[in-house]
Each structure stands twice: as C-alpha cells, then as structure tokens.
C-alpha positions in Angstrom: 154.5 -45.4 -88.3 153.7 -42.2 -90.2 150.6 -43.8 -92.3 149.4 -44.8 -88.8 149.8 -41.1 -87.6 148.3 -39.8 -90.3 145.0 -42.2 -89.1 145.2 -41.6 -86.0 144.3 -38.2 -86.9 141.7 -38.8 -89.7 139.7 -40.8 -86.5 140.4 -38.3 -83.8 139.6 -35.0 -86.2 136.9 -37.0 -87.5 138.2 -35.2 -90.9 137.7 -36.8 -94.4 142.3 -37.5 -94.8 145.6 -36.4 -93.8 149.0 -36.2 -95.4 152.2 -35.6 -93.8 154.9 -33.8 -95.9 158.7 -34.0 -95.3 161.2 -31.2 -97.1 163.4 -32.7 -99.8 166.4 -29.9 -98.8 168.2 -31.4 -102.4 165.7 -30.2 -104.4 163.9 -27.9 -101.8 160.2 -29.4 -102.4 158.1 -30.6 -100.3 157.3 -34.6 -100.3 154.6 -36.9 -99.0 155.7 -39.3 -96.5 152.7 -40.7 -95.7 149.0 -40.4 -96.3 145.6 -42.0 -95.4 142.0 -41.2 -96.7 142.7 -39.6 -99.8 142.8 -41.1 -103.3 145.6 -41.1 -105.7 144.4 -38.6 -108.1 143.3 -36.5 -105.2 147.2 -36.6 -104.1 148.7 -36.2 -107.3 146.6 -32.9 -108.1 148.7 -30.1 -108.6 151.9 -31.7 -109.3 
C-alpha cells in the first residue's frame, strides 16, 4: 500500500520520486517505508 502511495504521488505531482519515512522511536531515526522513482544509490546517499 505505501509503495503504491508513494506513486500515486510521483503521477499526480508529476515529480521525478517520492519516499515516505516512518520514525524508528528505538533508535530515534528516521526510516524508509516505502519509495518509488528513485534509485538505490540515490536513497542510500547520506547514510
């Protein structure tokens, strides 16, 4: 359901991805839950 969210938007913003982010409250960090239109190495920049 989320991935399909996260397309839903990319069609109806007409933007390049989108990636939803849930909070870990354990280790306080944010965490992807589900992404679409962006590539793996785009994602994992910054970690």
């Amino acid at each position: 359901m989320s991935n399909q969210l996260t397309q839903i938007l990319v069609g109806a913003l007409g933007i390049m991805g989108a990636t939803i982010f849930v909070l870990n409250p354990e280790l306080e960090e944010l965490e992807i839950l589900a992404s679409s239109g962006l590539s793996v190495n785009y994602i994992n920049k910054g970690r």
